[in-house]
C-alpha positions as CSV (number, residue, x, y, z in Angstrom):
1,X,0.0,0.0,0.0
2,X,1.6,3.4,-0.7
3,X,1.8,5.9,1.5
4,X,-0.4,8.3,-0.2
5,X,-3.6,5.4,-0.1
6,X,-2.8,5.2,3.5
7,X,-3.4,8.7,4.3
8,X,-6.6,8.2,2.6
9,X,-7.7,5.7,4.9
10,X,-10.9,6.6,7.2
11,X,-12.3,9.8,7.0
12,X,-15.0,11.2,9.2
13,X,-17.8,12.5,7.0
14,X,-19.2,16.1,7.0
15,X,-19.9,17.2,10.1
16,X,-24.2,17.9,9.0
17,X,-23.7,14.2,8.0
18,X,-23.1,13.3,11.8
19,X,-25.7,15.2,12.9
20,X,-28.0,13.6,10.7
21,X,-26.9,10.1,11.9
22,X,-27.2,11.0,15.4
23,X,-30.8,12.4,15.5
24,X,-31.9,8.9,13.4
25,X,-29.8,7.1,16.3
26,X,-32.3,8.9,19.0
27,X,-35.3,8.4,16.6
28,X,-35.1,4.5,16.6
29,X,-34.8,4.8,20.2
30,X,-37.7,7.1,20.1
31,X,-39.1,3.6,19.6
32,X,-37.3,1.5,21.8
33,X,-36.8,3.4,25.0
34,X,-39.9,3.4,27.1
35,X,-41.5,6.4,28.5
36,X,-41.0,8.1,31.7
37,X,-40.8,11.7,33.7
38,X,-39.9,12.8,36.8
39,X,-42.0,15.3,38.7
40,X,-41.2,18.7,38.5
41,X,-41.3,21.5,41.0
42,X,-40.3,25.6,40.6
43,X,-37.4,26.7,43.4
44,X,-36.2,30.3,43.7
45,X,-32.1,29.3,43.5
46,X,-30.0,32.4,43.9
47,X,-32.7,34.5,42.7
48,X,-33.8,32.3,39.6
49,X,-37.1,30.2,39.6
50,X,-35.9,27.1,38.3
51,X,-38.2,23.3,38.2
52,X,-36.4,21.3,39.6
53,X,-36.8,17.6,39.4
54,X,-38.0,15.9,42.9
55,X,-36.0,12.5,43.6
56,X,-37.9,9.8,44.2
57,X,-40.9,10.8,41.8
58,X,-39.7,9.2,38.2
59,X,-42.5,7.0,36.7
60,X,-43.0,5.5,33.6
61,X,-45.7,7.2,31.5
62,X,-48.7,5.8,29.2
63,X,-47.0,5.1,25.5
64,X,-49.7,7.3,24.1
65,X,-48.2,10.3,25.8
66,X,-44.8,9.2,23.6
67,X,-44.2,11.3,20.2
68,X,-42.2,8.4,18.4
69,X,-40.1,9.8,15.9
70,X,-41.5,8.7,12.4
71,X,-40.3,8.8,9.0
72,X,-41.3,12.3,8.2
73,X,-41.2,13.1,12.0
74,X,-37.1,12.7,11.4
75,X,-37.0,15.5,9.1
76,X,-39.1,17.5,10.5
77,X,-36.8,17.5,13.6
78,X,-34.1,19.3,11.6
79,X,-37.1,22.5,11.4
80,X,-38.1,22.1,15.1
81,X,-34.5,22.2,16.2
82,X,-33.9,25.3,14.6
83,X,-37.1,26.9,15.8
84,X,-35.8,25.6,19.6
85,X,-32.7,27.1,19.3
86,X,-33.8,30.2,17.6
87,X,-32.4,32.1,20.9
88,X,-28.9,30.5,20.1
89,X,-28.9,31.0,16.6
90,X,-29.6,34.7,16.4
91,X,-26.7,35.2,19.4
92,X,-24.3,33.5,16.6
93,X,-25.6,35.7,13.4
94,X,-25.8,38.4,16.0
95,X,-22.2,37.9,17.3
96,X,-20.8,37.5,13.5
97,X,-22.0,40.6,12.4
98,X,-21.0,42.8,14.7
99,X,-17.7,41.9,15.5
100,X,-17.3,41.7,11.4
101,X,-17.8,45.2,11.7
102,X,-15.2,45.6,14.6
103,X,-13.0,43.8,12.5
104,X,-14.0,45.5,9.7
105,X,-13.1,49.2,11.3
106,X,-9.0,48.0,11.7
107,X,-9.1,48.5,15.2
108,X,-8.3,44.6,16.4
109,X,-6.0,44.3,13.3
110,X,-4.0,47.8,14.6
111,X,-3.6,46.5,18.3
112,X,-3.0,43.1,17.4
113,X,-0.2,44.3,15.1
114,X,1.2,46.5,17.5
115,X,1.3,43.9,20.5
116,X,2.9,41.7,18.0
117,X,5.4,44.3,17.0
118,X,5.9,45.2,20.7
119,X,6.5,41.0,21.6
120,X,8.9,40.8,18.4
121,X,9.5,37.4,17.6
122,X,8.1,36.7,21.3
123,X,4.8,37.0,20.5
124,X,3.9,33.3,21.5
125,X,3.4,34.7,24.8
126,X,0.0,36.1,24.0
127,X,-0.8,32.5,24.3
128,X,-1.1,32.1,27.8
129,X,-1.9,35.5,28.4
130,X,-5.1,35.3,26.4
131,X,-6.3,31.6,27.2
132,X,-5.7,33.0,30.9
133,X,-8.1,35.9,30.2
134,X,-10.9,33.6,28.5
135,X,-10.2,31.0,31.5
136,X,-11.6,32.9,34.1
137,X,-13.8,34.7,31.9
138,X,-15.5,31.1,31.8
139,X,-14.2,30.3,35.3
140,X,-15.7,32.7,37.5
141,X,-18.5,34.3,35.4
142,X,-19.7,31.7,33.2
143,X,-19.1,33.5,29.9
144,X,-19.1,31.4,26.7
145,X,-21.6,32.8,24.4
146,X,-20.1,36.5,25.4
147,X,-16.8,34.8,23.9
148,X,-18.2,33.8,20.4
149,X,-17.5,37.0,18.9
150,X,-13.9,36.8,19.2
151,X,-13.4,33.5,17.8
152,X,-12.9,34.0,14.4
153,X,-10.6,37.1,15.5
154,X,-8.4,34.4,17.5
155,X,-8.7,32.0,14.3
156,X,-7.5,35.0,12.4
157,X,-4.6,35.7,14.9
158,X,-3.9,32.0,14.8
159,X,-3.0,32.0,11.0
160,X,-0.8,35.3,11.4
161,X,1.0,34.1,14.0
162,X,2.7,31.3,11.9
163,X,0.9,28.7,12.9
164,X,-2.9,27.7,12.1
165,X,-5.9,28.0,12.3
166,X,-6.8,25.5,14.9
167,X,-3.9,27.1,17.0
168,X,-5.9,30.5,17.3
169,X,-9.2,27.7,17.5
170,X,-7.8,26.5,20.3
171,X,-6.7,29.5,22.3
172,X,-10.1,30.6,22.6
173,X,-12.3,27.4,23.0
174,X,-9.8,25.8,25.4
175,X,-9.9,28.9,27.4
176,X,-13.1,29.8,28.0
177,X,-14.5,26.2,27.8
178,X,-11.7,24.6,30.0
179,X,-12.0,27.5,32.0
180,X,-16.0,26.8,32.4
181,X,-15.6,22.9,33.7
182,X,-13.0,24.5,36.1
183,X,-15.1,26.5,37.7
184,X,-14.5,28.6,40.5
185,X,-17.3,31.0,41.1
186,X,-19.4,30.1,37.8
187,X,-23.1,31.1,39.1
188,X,-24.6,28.4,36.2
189,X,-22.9,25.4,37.4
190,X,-21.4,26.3,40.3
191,X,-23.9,27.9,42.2
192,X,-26.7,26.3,41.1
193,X,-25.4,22.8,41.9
194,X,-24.2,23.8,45.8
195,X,-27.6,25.4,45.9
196,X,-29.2,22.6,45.1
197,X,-27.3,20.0,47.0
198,X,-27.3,22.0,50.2
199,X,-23.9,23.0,49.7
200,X,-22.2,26.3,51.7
201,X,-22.7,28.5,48.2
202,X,-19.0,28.7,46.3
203,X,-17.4,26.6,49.4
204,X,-14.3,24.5,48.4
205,X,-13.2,27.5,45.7
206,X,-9.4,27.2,46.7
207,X,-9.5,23.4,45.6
208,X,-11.3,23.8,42.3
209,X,-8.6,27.0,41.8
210,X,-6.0,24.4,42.1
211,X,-7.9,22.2,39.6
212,X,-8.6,25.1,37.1
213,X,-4.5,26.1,37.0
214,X,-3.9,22.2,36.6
215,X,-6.1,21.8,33.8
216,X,-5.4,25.2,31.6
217,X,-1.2,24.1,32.5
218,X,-1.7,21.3,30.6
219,X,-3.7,22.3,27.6
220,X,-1.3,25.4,27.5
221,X,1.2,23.2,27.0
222,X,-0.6,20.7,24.5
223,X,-1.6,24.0,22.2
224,X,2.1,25.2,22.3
225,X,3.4,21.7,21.3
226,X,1.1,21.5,18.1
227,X,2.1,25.1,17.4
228,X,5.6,24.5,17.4
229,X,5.3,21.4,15.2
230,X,3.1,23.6,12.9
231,X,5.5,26.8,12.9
232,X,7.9,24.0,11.9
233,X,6.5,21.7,9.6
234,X,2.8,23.7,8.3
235,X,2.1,20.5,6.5
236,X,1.5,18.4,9.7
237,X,-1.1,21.1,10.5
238,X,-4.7,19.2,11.5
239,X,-6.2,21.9,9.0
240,X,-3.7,21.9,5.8
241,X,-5.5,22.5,3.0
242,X,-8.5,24.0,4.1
243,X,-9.6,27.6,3.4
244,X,-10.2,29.3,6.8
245,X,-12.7,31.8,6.4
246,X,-11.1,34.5,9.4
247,X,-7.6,33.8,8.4
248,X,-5.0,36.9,7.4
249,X,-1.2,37.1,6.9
250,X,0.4,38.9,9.2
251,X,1.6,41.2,6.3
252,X,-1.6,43.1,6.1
253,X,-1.4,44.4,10.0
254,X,1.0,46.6,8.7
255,X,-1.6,49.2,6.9
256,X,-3.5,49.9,10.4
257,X,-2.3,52.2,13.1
258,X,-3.1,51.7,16.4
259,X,-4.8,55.4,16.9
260,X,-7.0,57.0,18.7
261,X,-9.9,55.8,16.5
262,X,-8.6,52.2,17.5
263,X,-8.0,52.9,21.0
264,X,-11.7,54.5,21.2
265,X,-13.0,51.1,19.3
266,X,-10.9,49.1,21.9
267,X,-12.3,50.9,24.7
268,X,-16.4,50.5,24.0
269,X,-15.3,46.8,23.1
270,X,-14.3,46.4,26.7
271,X,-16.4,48.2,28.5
272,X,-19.7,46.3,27.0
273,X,-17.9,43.4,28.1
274,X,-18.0,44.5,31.8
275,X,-21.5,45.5,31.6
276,X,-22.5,42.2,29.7
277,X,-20.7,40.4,32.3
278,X,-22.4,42.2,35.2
279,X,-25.5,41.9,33.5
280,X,-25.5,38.0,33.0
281,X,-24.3,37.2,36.3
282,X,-26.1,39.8,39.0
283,X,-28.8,41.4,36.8
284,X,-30.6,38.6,35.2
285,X,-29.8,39.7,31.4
286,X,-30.1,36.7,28.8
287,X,-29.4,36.5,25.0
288,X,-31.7,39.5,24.5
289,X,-29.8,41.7,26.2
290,X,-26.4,40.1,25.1
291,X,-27.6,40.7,21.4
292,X,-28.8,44.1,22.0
293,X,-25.5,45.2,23.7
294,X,-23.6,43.5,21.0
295,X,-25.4,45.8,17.8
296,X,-25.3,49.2,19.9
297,X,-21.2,48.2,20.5
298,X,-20.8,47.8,16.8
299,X,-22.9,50.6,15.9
300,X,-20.4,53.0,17.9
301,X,-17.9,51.4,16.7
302,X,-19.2,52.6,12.8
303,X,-19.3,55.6,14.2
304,X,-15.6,56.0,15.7
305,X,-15.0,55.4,12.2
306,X,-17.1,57.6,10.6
307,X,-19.1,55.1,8.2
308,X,-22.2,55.0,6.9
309,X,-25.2,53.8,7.7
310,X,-25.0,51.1,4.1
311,X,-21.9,50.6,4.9
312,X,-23.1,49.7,8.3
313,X,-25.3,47.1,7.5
314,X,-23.6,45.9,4.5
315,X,-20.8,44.5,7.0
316,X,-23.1,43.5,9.5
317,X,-25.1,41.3,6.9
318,X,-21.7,40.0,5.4
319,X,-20.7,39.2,8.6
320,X,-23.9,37.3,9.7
321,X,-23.5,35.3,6.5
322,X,-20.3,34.1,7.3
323,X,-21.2,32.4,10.1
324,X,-24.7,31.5,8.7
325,X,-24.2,27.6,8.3
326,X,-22.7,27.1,11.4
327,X,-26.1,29.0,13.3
328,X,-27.9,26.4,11.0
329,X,-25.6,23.5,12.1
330,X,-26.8,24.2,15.8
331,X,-30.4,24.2,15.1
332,X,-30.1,21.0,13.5
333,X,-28.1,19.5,16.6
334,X,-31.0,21.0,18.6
335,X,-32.9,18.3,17.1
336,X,-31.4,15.5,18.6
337,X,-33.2,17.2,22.0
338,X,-36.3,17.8,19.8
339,X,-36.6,13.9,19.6
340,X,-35.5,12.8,22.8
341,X,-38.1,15.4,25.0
342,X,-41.1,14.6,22.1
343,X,-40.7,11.0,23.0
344,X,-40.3,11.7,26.9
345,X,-37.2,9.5,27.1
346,X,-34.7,12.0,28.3
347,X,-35.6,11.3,32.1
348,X,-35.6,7.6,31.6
349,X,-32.3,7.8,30.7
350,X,-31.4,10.0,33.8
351,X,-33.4,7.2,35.7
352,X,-31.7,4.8,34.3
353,X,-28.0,5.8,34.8
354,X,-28.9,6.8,38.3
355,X,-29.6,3.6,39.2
356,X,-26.6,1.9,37.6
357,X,-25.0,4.0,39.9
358,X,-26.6,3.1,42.8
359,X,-25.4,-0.2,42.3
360,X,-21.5,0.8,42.6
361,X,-19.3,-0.2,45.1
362,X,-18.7,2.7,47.5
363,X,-14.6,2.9,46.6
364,X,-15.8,3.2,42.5
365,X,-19.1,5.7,43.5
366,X,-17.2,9.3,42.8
367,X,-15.6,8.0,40.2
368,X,-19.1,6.4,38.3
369,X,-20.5,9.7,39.1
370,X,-18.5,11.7,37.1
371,X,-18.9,9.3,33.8
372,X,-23.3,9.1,34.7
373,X,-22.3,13.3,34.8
374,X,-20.3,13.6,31.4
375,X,-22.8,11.1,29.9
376,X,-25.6,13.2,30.7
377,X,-24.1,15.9,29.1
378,X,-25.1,14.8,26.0
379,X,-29.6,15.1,26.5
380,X,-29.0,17.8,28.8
381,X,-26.2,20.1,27.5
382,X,-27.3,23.5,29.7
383,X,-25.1,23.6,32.8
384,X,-27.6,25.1,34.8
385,X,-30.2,22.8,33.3
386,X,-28.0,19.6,34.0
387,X,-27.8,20.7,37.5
388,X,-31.5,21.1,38.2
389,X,-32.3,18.0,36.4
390,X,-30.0,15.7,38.0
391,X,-28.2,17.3,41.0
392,X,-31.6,16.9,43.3
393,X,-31.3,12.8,42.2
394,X,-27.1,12.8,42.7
395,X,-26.8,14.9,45.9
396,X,-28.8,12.4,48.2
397,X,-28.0,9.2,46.2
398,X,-24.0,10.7,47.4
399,X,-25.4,10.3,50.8
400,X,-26.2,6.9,50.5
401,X,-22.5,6.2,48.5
402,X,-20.7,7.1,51.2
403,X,-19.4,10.2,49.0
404,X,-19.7,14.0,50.3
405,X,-22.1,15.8,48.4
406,X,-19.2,18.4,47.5
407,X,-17.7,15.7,45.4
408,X,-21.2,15.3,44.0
409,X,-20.9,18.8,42.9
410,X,-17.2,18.7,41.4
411,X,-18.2,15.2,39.6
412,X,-20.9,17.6,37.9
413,X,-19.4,20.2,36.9
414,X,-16.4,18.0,35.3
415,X,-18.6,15.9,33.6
416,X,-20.7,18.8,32.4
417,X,-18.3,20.8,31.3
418,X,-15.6,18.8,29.3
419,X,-18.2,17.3,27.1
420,X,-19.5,20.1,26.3
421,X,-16.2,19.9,24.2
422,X,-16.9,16.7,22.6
423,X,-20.7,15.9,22.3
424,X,-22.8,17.4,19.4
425,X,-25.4,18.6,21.5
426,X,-22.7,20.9,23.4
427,X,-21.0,23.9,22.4
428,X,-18.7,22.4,20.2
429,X,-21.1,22.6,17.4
430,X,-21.8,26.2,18.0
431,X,-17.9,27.1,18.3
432,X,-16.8,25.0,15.2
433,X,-19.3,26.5,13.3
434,X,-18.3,30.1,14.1
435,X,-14.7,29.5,13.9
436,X,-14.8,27.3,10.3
437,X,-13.3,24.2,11.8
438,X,-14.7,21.4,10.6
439,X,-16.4,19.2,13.9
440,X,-14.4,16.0,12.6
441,X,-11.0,17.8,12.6
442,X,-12.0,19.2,15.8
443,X,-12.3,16.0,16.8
444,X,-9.0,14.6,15.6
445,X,-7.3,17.4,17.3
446,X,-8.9,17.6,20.8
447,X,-9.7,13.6,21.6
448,X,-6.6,12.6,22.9
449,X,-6.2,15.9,25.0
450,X,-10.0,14.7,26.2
451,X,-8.6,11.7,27.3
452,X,-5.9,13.2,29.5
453,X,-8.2,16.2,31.1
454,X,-10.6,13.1,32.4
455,X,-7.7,11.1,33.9
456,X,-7.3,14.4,35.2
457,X,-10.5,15.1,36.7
458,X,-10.8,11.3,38.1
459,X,-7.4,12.0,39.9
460,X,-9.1,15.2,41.3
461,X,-12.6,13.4,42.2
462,X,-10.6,10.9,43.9
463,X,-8.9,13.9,45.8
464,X,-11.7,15.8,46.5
465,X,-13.3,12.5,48.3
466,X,-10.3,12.6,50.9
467,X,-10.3,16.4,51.3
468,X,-14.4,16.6,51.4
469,X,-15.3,13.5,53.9
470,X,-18.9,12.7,53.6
């Protein structure tokens, strides 16, 4: 066999092709899976009315209540997912056209250039510098969709940089995802678990500090490694080949000027960031308000510049279109949900892996916990909604494992946030599609570092069982 057939090999199809094959996977078991709920109830937690499910209450319902997924009924789920994650999908065409516009003004490109002017041929320290400042972005304030914007600015930077575009990919994602499972003060997962599980609210922070700085320490060092192989050899790059919609040459920073038309830009960038992130975490804004915040920062940002109002909207359109599949692509994971809920088997399945667990021998518990967690990522991939739908189930089944329910609490927010990485129905969908990196190569490129982060957190479950005594 030569060597150019092997490279061939197995190759992952398109990433709407997975999608597609997932969804009919959850249709069959539309018809296979029986039927079931548990009862709901609404709880104020930390100022929130969430329903919360009540252990104890799951039953099994009549089969007529069940919406089994039929042959049209398939199809149809791409539509309904779309229309259930409208919310999402305009924050992604919201969040592509106004930070095309930002680009568009030359104000990233000018400091960008600058700072890498300023680092010389040092600039490879904006790398930790910059997944440090998406990490606790994630870490202590729960920000990911306030993040999207920048990606295919980080993509870009990526590219001029020397390396590629799944460098600049992975600054970003790693950060503020990684950052997210790490969580220190993150009021979606976080707080909402303790809450829940009758847990001192943000107690045991200095241990899950120590676990964040673990974790970004060794991705730092796992995106540095590609880079350098990249920078050295661009054909080993995960993307060679592909087109990247954001990517520039470092050449054309040299045209903009960092001035005070940039610093200005720079400035209103920031300083919607700090209301957003005020907003999201102590005022009860959602995507609404995000959005909102997101077109008055661009349209100041036309201003600065002195545009006009077509040339406004002609850059906000163009940049909504660029990141139009990948809004699309979301809706259509959506679906998988779409089937699951129609066909009431989501709590079955939380019923059913609770009680696998239940079965576990006490010195295994924590560590089962965290896999029934991260496999429950995939039906339930909100944080917040993960937590309410399973933590009032895990915290007193901990009790009767012998495990503390802080550990209950870490095992969650491990399992809920690393997949979030890996499972269609997370983010990674929504971040691939934004950044123009196809989910498969994604794949390729994060799997193995996956498998070392959940070593990881099993080491740290394991820890936290001996530092939080039941």
């Amino acid at each position: 066999m030569t060597k150019e057939n092997k490279k061939k090999g197995f190759k992952l199809p398109n990433t709407y092709v997975i999608i597609a094959i997932v969804v009919l996977i959850f249709a069959i078991l539309s018809w296979v899976v029986p039927p079931g709920t548990y009862d709901y109830e609404k709880v104020d937690i930390n100022g929130t009315m969430r329903n919360i499910a009540i252990d104890g209450t799951f039953h099994y319902v009549d089969e007529a209540e069940q919406v089994k997924t039929t042959f049209l009924g398939y199809f149809a789920s791409f539509y309904e997912g779309c229309v259930s994650a409208a919310d999402i999908i305009f924050v992604i065409l919201s969040c592509g056209g106004t930070f095309s516009v930002l680009v568009k003004t030359g104000a990233f490109h000018a400091g960008i250039g600058a700072l890498l002017k300023k680092f010389g041929g040092k600039d490879v320290i904006l790398v930790p510098v910059l997944m440090a400042v998406f990490a606790i972005g994630g870490s202590a304030f729960g920000m990911l969709s306030e993040f999207y914007g920048f990606i295919p600015l980080i993509v870009g930077l990526g590219v001029a940089m020397g390396y590629d575009a799944m460098f600049g990919f992975a600054i970003i994602v790693l950060g503020e995802y990684i950052g997210f499972m790490g969580a220190t003060l993150n009021p979606y997962t976080v707080g909402v678990a303790q809450a829940i599980a009758g847990v001192p609210l943000y107690s045991g922070t200095g241990f899950r500090v120590l676990c964040l700085v673990a974790f970004m320490v060794v991705c730092l060092v796992y995106v540095l490694r590609y880079g350098k192989k990249v920078k050295k050899d661009p054909t080993l790059s995960i993307v060679y080949g592909d087109e990247n919609p954001h990517a520039f040459d470092k050449s054309e920073l040299d045209q903009f000027v960092f001035d005070k038309k940039a610093a200005l830009i720079v400035l209103d960038v920031v300083v919607v960031l700090v209301f957003l992130a005020l907003g999201m975490t102590q005022w009860g804004w959602g995507y609404g308000e995000l959005c909102g915040l997101f077109y008055i920062m661009s349209i100041v940002a036309a201003l600065i510049s002195g545009w006009s109002a077509d040339q406004y909207v002609d850059t906000l359109i163009a940049g909504a279109k660029s990141v139009f599949w990948g809004a699309i692509l979301t809706g259509m994971a959506k679906g998988i949900v779409v089937v699951m809920e129609a066909a009431l088997i989501k709590d079955t399945l939380i019923f059913g892996l609770a009680n696998i667990l239940a079965g576990v021998p006490s010195a295994l518990s924590a560590q089962v916990m965290l896999l029934v967690q991260t496999l429950l990522n995939f039906p339930i991939s909100s944080g917040s909604g993960q937590a309410a739908a399973t933590m009032p189930i895990m915290a007193p089944l901990a009790d009767i494992l012998g495990i503390s329910r802080q550990t209950a609490c870490i095992a969650f927010q491990f399992g809920d946030g690393l997949s979030n990485l890996v499972w269609p129905t997370g983010g990674c969908v929504i971040v691939c599609g934004i950044g123009g990196i196809p989910l498969q190569k994604w794949w390729k490129w994060f799997l193995p570092l996956a498998g070392i982060i959940y070593v990881m957190q099993m080491i740290f479950v394991g820890i936290a069982g001996f530092v939080f005594p039941a």
